[in-house]
C-alpha positions in Angstrom: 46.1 -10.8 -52.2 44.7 -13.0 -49.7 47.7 -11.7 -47.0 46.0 -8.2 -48.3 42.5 -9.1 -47.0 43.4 -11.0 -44.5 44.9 -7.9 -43.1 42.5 -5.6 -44.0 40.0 -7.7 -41.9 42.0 -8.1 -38.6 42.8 -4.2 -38.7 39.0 -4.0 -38.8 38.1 -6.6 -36.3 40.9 -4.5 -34.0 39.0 -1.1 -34.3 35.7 -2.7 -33.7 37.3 -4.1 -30.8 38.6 -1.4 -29.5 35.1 0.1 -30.0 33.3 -2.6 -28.5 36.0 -2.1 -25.0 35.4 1.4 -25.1 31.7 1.4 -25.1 31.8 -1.4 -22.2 34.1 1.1 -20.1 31.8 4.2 -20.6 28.5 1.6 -20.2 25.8 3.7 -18.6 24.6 2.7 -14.9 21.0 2.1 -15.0 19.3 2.7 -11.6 16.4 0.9 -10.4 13.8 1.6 -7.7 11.7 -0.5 -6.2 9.0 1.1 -3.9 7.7 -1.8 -1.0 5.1 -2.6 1.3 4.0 -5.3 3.7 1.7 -6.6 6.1 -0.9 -3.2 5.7 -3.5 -5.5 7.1 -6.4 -3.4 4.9 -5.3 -0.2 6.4 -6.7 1.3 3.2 -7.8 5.1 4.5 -4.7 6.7 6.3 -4.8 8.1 9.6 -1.8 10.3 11.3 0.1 6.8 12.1 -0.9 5.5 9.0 -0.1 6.5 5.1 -2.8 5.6 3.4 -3.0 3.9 -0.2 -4.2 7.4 -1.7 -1.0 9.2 -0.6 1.2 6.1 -1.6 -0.4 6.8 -5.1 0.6 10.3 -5.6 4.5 9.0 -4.0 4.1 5.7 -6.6 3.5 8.5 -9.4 6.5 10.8 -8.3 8.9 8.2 -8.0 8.3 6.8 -11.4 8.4 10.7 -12.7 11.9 10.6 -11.0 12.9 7.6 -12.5 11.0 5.9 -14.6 12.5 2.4 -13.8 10.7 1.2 -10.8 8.8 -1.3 -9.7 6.1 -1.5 -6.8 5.8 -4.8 -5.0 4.0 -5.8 -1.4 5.0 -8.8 0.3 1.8 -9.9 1.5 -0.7 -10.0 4.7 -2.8 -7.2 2.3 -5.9 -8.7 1.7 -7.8 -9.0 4.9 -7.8 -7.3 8.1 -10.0 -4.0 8.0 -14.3 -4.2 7.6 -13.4 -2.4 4.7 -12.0 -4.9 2.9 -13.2 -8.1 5.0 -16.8 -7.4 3.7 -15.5 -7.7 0.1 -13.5 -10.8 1.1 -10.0 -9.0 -0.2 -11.6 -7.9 -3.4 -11.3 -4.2 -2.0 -7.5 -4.5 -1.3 -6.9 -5.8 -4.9 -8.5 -2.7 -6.2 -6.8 0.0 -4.3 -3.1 -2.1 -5.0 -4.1 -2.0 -8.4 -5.1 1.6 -8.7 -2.1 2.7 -7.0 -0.1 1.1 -9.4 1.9 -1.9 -7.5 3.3 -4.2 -10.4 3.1 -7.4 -7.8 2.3 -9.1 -4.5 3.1 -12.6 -2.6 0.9 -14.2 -0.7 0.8 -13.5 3.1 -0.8 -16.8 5.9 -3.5 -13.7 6.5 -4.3 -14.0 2.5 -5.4 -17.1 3.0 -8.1 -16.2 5.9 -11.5 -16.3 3.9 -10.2 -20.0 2.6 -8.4 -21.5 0.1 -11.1 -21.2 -2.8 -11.8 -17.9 -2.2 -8.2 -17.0 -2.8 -8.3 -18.8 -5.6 -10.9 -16.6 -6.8 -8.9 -13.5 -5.9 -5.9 -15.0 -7.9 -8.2 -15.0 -11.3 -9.5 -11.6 -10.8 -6.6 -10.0 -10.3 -4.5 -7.5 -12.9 -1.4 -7.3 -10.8 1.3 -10.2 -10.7 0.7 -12.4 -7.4 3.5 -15.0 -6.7 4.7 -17.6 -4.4 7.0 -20.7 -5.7 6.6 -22.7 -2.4 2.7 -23.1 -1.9 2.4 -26.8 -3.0 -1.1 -28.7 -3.7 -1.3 -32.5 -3.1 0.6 -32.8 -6.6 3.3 -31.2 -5.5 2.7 -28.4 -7.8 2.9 -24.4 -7.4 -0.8 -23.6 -7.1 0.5 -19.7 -7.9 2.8 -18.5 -10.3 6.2 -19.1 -8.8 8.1 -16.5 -10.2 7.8 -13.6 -13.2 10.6 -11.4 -15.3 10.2 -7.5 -15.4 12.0 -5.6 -18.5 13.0 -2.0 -17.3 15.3 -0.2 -19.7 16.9 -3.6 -21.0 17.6 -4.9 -17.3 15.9 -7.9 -16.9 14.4 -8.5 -13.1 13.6 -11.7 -11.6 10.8 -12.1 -8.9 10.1 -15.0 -7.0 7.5 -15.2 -4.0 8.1 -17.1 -0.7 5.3 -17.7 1.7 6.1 -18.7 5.4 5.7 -22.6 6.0 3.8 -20.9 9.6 0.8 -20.1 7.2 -0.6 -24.3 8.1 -1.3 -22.6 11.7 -1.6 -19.2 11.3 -4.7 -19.1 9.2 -7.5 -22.0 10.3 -6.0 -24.9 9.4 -9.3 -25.7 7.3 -7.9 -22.8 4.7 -4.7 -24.8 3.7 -6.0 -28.4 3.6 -4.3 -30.6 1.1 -1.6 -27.4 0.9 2.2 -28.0 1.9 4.2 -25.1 2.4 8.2 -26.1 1.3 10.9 -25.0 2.9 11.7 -21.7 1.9 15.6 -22.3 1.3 15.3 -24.9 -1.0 12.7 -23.5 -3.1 14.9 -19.9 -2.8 17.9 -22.1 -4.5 16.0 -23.7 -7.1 14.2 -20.3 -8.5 18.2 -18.7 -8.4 18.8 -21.6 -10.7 15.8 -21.1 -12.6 16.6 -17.3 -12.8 20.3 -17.0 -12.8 20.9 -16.9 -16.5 17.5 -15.2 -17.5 18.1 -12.3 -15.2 20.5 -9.3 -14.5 18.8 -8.8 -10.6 17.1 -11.5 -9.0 14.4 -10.2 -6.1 12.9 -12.8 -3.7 9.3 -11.1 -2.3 9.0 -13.0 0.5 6.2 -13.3 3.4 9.0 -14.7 5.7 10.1 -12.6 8.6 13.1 -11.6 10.9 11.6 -13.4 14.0 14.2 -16.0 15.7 11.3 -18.0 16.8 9.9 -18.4 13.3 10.5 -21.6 11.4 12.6 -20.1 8.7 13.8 -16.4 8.6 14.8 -14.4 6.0 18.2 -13.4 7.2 18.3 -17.6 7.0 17.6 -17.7 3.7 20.3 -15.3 2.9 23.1 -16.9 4.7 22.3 -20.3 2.6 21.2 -19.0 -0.5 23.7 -17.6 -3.0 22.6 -15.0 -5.4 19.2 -13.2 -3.8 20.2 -9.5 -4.9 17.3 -8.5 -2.2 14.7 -9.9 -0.3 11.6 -7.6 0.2 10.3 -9.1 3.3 7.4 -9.4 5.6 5.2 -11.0 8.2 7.6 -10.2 11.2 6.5 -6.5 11.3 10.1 -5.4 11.5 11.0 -1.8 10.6 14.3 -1.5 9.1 15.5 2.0 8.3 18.1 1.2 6.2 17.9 -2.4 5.4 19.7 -5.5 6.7 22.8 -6.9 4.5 23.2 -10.4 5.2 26.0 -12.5 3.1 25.8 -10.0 0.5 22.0 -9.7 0.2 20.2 -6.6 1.4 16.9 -7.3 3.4 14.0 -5.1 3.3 10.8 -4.3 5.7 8.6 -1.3 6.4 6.9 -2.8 9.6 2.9 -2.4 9.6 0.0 -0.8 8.4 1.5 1.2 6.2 3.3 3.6 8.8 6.1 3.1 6.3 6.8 3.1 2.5 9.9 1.3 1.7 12.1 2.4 -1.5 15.3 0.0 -2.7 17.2 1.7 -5.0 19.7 -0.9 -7.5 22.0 0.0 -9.6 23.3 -2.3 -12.3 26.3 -2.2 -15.1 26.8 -4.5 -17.9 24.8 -6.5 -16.0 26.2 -6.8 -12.8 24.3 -4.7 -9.5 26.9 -2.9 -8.3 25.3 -1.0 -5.4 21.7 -1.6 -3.5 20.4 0.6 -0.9 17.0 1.1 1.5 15.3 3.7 2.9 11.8 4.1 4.6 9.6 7.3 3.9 7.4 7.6 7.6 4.0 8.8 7.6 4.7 11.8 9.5 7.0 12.7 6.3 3.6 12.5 4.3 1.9 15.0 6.1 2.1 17.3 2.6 1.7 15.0 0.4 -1.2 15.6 -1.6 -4.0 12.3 -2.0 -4.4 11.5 -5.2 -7.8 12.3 -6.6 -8.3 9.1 -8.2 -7.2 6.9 -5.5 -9.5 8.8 -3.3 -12.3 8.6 -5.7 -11.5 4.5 -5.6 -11.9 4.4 -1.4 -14.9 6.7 -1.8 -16.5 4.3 -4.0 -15.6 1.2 -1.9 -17.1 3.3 1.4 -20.8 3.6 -0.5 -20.9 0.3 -2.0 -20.2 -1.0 1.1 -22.9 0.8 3.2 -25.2 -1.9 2.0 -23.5 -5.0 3.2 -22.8 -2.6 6.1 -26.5 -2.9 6.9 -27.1 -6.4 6.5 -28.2 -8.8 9.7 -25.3 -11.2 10.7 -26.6 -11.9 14.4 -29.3 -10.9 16.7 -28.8 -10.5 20.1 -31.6 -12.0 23.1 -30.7 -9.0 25.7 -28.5 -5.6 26.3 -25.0 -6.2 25.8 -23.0 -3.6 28.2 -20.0 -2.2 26.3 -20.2 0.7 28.0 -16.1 2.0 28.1 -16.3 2.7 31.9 -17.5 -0.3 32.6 -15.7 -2.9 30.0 -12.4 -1.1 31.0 -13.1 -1.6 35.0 -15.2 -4.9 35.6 -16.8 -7.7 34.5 -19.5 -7.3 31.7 -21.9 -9.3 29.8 -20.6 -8.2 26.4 -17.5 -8.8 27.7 -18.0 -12.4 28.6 -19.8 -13.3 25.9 -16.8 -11.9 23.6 -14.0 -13.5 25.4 -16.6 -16.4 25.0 -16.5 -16.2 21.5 -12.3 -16.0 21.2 -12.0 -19.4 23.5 -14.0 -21.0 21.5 -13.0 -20.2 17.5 -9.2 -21.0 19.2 -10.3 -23.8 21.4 -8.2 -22.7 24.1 -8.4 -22.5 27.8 -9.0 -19.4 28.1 -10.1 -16.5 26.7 -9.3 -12.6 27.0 -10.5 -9.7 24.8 -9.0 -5.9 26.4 -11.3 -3.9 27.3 -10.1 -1.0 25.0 -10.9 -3.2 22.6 -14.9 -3.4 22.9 -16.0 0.0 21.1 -19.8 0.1 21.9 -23.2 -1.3 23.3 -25.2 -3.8 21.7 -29.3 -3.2 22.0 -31.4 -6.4 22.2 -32.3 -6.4 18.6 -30.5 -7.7 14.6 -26.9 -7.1 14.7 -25.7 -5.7 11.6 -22.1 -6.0 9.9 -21.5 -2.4 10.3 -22.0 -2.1 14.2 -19.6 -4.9 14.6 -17.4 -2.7 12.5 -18.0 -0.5 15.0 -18.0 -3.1 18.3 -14.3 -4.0 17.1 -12.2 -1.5 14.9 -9.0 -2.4 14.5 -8.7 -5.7 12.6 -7.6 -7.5 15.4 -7.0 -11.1 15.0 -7.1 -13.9 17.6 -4.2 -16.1 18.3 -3.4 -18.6 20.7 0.1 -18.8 23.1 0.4 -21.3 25.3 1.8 -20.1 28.5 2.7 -20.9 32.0 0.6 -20.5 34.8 3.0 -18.7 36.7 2.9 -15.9 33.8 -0.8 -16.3 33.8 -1.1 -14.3 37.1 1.1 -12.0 36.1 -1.4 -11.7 33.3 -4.3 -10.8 35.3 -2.1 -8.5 37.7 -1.3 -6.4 34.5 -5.1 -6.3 33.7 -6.2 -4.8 36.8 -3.0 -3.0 37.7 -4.8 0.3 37.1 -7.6 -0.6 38.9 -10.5 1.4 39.7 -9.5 3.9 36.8 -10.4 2.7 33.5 -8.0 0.9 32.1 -7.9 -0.1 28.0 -6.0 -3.3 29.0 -8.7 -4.5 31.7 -9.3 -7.8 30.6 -12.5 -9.7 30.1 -12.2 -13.3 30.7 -13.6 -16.8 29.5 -12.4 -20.0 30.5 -11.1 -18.6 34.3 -12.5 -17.0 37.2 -10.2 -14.6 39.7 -10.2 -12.6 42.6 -8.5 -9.3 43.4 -8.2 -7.0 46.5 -7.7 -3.6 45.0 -6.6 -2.4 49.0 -3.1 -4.5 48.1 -0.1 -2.2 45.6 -0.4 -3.2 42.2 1.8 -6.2 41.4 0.3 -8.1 44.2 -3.8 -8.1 44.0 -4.7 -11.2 42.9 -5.5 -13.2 45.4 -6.9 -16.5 44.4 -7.5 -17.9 40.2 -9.2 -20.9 39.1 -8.7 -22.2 35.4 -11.5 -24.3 34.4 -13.5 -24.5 37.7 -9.8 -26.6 39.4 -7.3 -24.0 41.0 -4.3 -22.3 38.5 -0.9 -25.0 38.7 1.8 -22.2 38.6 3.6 -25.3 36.8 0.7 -25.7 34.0 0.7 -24.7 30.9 -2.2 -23.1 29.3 -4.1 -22.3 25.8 -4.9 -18.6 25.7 -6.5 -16.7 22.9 -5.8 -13.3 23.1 -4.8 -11.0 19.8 -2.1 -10.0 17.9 -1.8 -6.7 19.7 -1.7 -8.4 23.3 0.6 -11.1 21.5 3.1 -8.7 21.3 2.9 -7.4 24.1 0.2 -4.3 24.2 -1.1 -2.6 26.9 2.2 -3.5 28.7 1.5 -7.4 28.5 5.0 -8.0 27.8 4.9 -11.4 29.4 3.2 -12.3 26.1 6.1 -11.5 23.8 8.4 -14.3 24.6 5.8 -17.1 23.8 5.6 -18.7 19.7 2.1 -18.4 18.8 1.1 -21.7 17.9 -2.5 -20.9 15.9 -4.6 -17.9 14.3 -7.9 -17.4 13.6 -10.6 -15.0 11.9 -10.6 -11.4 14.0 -13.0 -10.0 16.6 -15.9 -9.4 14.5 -16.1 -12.6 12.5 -15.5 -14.7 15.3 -18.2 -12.7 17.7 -20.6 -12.9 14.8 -20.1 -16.9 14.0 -20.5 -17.8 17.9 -23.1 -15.7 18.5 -25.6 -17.3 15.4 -24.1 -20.5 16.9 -24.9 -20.1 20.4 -26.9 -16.6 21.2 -26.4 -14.3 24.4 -26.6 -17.7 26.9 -24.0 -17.9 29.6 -22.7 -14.4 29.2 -24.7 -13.0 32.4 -22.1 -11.4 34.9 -21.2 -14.5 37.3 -19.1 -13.4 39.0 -15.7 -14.4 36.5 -14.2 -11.4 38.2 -14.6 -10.4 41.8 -13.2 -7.2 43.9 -12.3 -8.4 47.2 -14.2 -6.3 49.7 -12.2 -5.1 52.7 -13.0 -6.9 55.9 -15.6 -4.7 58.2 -14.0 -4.3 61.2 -16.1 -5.5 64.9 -18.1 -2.2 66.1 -16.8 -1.3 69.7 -19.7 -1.9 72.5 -21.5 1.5 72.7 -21.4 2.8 76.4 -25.0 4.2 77.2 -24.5 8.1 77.7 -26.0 10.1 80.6 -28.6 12.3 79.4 -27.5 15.5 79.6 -29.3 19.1 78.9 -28.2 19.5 75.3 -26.5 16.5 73.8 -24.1 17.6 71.0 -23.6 15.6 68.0 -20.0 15.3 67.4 -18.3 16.9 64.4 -16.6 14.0 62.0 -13.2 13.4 62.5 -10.1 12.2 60.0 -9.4 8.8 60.7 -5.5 8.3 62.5 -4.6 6.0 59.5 -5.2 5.5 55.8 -8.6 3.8 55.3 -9.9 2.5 51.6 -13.1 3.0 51.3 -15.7 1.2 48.4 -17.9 3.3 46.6 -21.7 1.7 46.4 -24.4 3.4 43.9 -25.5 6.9 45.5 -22.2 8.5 46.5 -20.8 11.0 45.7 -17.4 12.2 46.8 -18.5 15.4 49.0 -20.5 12.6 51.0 -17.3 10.3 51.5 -15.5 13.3 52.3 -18.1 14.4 55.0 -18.0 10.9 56.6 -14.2 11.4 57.3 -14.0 15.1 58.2 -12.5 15.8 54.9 -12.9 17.4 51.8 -13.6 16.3 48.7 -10.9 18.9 47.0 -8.2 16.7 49.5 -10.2 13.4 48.3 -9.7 14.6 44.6 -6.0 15.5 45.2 -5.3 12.7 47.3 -6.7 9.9 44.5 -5.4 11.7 41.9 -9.2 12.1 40.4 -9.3 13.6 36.9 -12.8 14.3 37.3 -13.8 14.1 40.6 -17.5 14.1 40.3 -17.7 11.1 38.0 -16.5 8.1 40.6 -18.3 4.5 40.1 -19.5 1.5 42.5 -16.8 -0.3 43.7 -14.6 1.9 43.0 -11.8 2.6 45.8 -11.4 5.6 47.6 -8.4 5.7 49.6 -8.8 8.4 52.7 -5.5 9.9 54.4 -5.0 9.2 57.5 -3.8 12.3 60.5 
């Protein structure tokens, strides 16, 4: 009888078996998107470069109508940049991520740029998941969540946070003090411990970068780390079209300001990811896409609240600042000196430059409101200091007046230095003498300059920039213009003479033979000079009266200078006249 049974049970135990191999062959693949951004720098609104967080909504809502597995992360850099969001200090970033869905976020060094307790502060009040394992307080404890586990249709998804050890630089150093910032690999092995046996897919969102001068990359990370399914990357700004597989781990970045929206599709059987794939969705792909209506109601609501704190006094100023663009963009101004002031000293560098393309409007004597230095500087620049040779330094200030006398966006204003130039020589070779803190430039030296990010890498064709590590970050233009000028006013900002234009050398007048008198003297008709003369514009002319002086036209002036507008030409300006 108990043969019988004992029979009976093993034929069962077989069949359920056999069922339980057969329903593991024909196991369903579940596919899982994630949809990615980094480093938007508050580039909330959308422009034709630029998505936008309302059109990332409506794509957020489609992909999860496609499939509703997916997840939305951003890998930091998010919550400061833009006046629309630096007035809130990052408060307006959390709400747009939050409305537009995004299920979690790492901390970027820029996150950290109103301080450490303010971040804090952020951290409490926000709805979405923010993580980063390797931001240490004096303890030695994670002061955010180091990692969390996301269900979707039984697949179990771990997500740690990484934060580049750079941050104790790249952010005032007064924003991280007591913080230590762990190496990123060893942390990264410890959470795959943590999460190897909780998890089927195990996601590290990291604020790391691709840069080979960087401290720790990513693509570092996934050569030593064992069992990082992908790494959703940032801080390096590097656009990958289709990902970067490195030792079996797929790499993900969308570049900047939301230009890009990143999607990472995983699939995964019996628990195992069997395939991983990215892809990038370009803004000029999103020219249909419709915004949504309550994302745009969201930014709508930020704009008005903020036109109050867009009208409060930060500054006065004691005189008329000249940011006039033909004037920042081809000489020396006092708003431009006092804002290349202002960089030098919030980096305490050498020297200072701010591009000329970068200085937006005038400043009447008067209050000085947050919103007109919304409007002074734009674009969320921030100041970071390179230390470079002196050699490269001229090179520098020949790429800033290259253009010269057309107006030129990467003119430079200068603190910290004084130059000369002689616009007569080929571009390439018109600086002619440069002294760096009142001693002559050492080609051999090595010098602190504050510039910003865009010139850092390499903007307005300052490529000489790009090879250099930057080795500290500050606020941006606005906050640091506002801070030195309740510090220190308008004084030492009156043109000086920081940057000069070499006049050309009058030539001795030949001795003038007295004439016989004749009947009828005749006043000679002007002739073309027999070579190529470069003449200097000074207040009053106009071209037809250059052109006169050389028995010339101004048409063949125009043509000759390759004038856009010919009756708009400025004091010292050159005029080169053709020779016979």
């Amino acid at each position: 009888m108990n043969k019988r049974i004992t029979s009976i049970v093993l034929a069962v135990l077989l069949v359920l078996s056999s069922f339980s191999f057969a329903f593991a062959q024909d196991a369903e693949t579940t596919k899982i998107t994630i949809i990615h951004t980094n480093d938007t720098h508050s580039r909330l609104a959308g422009t034709e470069t630029e998505i936008g967080f309302a059109k990332i909504a409506t794509l957020i809502k489609e992909a999860k109508e496609a499939n509703p597995n997916t997840l939305v992360l951003d890998a930091g850099d998010t919550l400061h940049g833009m006046p629309i969001v630096n007035i809130s200090k990052g408060e307006n970033a959390l709400k747009v991520l939050e409305a537009a869905g995004y299920d979690c976020m790492t901390i970027g060094n820029h996150d950290f740029n109103y301080g450490q307790e303010r971040l804090m502060e952020l951290k409490k009040m926000a709805k979405l998941d923010i993580v980063s394992a390797n931001i240490l307080n004096e303890k030695g404890e994670s002061i955010f969540t180091p990692y969390v586990i996301k269900e979707v249709d039984g697949i179990k998804i771990g997500i740690f946070g990484l934060t580049t050890p750079e941050t104790a630089y790249k952010t005032s150093p007064t924003n991280v003090t007591g913080l230590t910032f762990a190496d990123p690999v060893e942390i990264s092995k410890k959470m795959v411990d943590e999460l190897k046996d909780k998890t089927d897919v195990i996601i590290a969102l990291a604020h790391i970068g691709l840069d080979e001068s960087s401290v720790v990359t990513s693509k570092q990370i996934a050569e030593k780390v064992e069992g990082i399914d992908v790494i959703i990357d940032g801080h390096s700004h590097t656009l990958l079209e289709k990902g970067m597989l490195v030792n079996d781990t797929l790499i993900a970045q969308t570049g900047q300001y939301d230009q890009n929206l990143g999607y990472v599709d995983i699939e995964v059987k019996n628990g195992e990811v069997v395939s991983k794939s990215a892809r990038l969705l370009a803004a000029a792909d999103t020219a249909t896409t419709a915004a949504d209506p309550g994302l745009t109601k969201t930014i709508e609501e930020i704009n008005e609240a903020n036109k109050e704190v867009f009208s409060k006094v930060v500054a006065k100023a004691d005189e008329f600042l000249d940011g006039a663009r033909e004037n920042v963009r081809t000489k020396e101004t006092n708003l431009g000196n006092l804002s290349a002031d202002a960089v030098r000293a919030a980096a305490s560098a050498d020297i200072g430059f701010v591009n000329g393309g970068n200085i937006r409007i005038s400043i009447e004597p008067g209050d000085i409101t947050y919103g007109m230095l919304a409007e002074l500087f734009p674009f969320g620049n921030t100041v970071q200091v390179k230390k470079i040779t002196g050699e490269d330094l001229v090179k520098v200030l020949e790429q800033s007046v290259s253009g010269y006398p057309a107006t030129q966006g990467g003119f430079l204003q200068v603190s910290g230095l004084e130059f000369t130039f002689d616009p007569a020589q080929p571009a390439g070779s018109r600086v002619v003498e440069v002294t760096v803190g009142n001693k002559a430039l050492d080609k051999t030296a090595e010098y602190s300059v504050a510039i910003n990010d865009f010139l850092g890498i390499g903007g307005d064709g300052f490529t000489m920039f790009e090879k250099y590590p930057v080795t500290a970050e500050v606020g941006t233009y606005e906050e640091v213009f506002a801070d030195y000028l309740n510090a220190n006013g308008t004084k030492g900002s009156d043109v000086s003479g920081r940057i000069t234009v070499k006049e050309p050398i009058a030539e001795e007048p030949a001795p003038v033979q007295p004439a016989e008198p004749t009947p009828a003297p005749v006043q000679p008709a002007p002739t073309a000079p027999s070579e190529e003369v470069i003449y200097i514009v000074v207040p009053g002319d106009v071209l037809w009266k250059i052109a006169e002086k050389y028995g010339t036209t101004w048409e063949d002036l125009a043509k000759y200078n390759n004038l856009a507008n010919p009756h708009l030409i400025f004091p010292d300006q050159v005029i080169k006249v053709p020779g016979k």
